[in-house]
Residue frames relative to the residue before (quaternion, step in Angstrom):
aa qw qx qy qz dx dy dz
X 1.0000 0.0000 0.0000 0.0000 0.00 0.00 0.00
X 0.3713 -0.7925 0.4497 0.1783 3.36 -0.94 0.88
X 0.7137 -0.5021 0.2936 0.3902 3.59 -1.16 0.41
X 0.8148 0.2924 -0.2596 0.4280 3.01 0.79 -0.93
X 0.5338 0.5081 -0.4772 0.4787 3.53 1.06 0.52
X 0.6179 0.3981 -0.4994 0.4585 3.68 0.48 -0.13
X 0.5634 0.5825 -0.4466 0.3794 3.89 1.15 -0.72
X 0.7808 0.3530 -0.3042 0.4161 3.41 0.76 -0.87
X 0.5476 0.4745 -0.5136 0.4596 3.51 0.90 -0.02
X 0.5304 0.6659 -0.3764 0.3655 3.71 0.71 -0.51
X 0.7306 0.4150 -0.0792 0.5364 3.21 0.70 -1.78
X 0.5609 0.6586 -0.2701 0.4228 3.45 1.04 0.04
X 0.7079 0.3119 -0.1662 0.6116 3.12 1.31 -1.23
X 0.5367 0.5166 -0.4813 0.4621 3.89 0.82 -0.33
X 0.6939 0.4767 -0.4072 0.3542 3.71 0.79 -0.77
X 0.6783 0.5262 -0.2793 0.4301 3.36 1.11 -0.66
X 0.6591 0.5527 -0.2698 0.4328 3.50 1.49 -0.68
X 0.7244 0.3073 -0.2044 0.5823 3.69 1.38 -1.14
X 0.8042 0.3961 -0.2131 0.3886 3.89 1.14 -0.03
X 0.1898 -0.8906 0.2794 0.3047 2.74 1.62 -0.01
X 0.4808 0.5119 -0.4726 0.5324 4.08 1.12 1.47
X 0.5895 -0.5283 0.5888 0.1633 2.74 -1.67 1.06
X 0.3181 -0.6332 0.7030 0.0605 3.82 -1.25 1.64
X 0.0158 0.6356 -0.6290 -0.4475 2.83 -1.44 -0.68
X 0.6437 -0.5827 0.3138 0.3842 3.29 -1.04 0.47
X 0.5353 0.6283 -0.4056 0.3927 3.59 1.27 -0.33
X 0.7683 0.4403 -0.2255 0.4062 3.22 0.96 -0.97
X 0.6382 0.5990 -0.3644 0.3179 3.20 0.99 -0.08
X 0.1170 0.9580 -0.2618 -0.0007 3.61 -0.11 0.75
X 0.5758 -0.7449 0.3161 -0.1165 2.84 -0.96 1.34
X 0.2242 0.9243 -0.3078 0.0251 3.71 0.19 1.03
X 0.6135 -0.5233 0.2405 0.5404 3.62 -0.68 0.65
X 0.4786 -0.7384 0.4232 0.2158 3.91 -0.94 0.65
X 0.4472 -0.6545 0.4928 0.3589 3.88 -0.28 1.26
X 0.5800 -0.7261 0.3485 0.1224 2.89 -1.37 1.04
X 0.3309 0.6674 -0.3962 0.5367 3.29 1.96 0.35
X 0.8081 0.3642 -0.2273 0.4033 3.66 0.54 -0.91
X 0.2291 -0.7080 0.5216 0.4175 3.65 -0.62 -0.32
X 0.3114 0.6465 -0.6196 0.3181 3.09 -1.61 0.66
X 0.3759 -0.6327 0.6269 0.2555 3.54 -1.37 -0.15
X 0.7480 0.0883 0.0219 0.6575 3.95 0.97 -1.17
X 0.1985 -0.5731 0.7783 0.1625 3.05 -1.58 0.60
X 0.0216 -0.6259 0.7606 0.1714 3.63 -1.48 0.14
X 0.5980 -0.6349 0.4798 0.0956 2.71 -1.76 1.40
X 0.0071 -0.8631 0.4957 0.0963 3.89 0.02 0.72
X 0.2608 0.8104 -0.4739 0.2248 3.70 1.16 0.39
X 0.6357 0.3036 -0.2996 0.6434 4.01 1.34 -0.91
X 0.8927 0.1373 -0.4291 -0.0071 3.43 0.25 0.92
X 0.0670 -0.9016 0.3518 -0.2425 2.78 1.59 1.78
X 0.5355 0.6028 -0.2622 0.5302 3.39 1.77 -0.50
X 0.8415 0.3169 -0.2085 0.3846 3.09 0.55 -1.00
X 0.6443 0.5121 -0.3085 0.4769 3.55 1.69 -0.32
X 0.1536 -0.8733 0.4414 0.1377 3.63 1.34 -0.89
X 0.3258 0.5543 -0.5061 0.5749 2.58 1.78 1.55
X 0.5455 -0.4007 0.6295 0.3816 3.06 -2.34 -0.68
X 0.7212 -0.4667 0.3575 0.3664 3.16 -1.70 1.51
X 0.6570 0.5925 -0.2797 0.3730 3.74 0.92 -1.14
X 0.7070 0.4353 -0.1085 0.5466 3.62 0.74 -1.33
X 0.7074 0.2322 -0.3967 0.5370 4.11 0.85 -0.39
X 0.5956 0.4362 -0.5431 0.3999 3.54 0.61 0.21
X 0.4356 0.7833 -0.3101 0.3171 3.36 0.55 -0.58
X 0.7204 0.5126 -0.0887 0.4586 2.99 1.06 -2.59
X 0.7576 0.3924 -0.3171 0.4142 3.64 1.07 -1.29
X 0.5882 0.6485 -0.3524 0.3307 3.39 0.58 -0.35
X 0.5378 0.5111 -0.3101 0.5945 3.27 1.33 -1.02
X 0.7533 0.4855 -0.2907 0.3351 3.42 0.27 -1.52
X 0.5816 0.3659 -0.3575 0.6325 4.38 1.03 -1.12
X 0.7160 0.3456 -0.4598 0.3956 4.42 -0.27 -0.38
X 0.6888 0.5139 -0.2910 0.4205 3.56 0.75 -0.46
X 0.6519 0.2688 -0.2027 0.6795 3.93 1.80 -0.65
C-alpha cells in the first residue's frame, strides 16, 4: 500500500471524525509539496471548507493536529 493511499484513507476518517461527512478517498487530493515549503505532500483542503466553515488556513490546521495527534 502506498503512502499516499494510507494518507487519504487517513484524511478520510479525520473528515468524518471532526466533520461528521463521509469523503471519499478518491476525491481527496493530494500533491507533491513546492520546494519552498517543507514536507513531502500537501493535501488540498479547498472541498472541505464546506464542511469545516472555516478558512483554508484554520481547516488545515484542524486536520493536521487531528492525523499527528491519532
Amino acid at each position: 500500500m502506498s503512502i499516499e493511499t494510507i494518507l487519504s484513507q487517513s484524511v478520510a476518517e479525520t473528515i468524518k471524525t471532526l466533520y461528521r461527512a463521509e469523503f471519499s478517498t478518491e476525491k481527496i487530493q493530494l500533491q507533491k509539496t513546492r520546494k519552498e515549503f517543507e514536507g513531502d505532500f500537501t493535501l488540498v483542503v479547498f472541498p472541505f471548507l464546506s464542511l469545516s466553515k472555516k478558512k483554508p488556513e484554520d481547516t488545515a490546521q484542524e486536520i493536521g493536529e487531528f492525523l499527528k495527534a491519532n
